[in-house]
N, C-alpha and C positions, 0 to 999 in steps of 0.2 A: 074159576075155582074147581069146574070139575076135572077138566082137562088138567093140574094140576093133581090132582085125586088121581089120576089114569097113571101121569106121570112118575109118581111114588109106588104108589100099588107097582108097575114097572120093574122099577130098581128092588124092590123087596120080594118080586119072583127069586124064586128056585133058579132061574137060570142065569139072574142078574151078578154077570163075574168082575172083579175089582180088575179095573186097566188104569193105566198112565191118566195122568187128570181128575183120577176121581178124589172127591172128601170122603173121607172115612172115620167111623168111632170105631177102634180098637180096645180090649184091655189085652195090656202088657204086662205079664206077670201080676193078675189083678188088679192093676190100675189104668184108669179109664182113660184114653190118649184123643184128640180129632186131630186126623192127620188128613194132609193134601201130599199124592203121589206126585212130584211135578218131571217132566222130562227134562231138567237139568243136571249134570254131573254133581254139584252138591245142591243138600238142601239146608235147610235151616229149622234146626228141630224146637230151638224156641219160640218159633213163629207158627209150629206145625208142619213145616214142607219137608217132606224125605225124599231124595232124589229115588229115582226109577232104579238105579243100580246100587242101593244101599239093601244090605241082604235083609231086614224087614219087608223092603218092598215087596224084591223078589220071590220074600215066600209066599205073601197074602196075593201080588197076581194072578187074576187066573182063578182065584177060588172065590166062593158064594159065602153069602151070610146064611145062617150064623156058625159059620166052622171054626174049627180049632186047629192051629198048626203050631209049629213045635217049628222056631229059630236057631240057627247055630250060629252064632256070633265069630267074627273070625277071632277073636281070644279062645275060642272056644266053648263059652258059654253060654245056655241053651237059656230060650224065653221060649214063654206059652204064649200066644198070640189069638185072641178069640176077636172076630168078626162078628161085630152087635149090629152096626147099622148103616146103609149110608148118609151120605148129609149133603143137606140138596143148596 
């Protein structure tokens, strides 16, 4: 249990950045999402999985919890994308 405690504490560092593979709680335009980044070309967003190359991903790799980034959709439409947590 502790070692699992180390674990978390971990990923909820400052320097803990979202990569390929990881589970993630987002809110998307205020609504609360658990997403799996997976390294496949598509994902499946009913299930959770967004592929690495879906411009969600892209923007949240790379950045820490709990930031906020700002999506451009390719329609053109912009989401607020907040970084709450990971999910182990």
């Amino acid at each position: 249990m502790k070692e699992l405690k180390k674990v978390f504490c971990a990923m909820l560092n400052d320097n803990a950045k979202v990569k390929i593979g990881d589970k993630v709680t987002v809110a998307l335009n205020g609504q609360v999402r658990n997403l799996e980044i997976v390294a496949l070309p598509n994902g499946d967003l009913s299930k959770g999985l967004i592929s690495y190359l879906s411009p969600i991903a892209k923007a949240i790799l790379g950045h820490s919890y709990p930031e906020k980034i700002t999506v451009k959709l390719p329609n053109g439409n912009l989401v607020d994308c907040q970084l709450l947590r990971p999910r182990l």
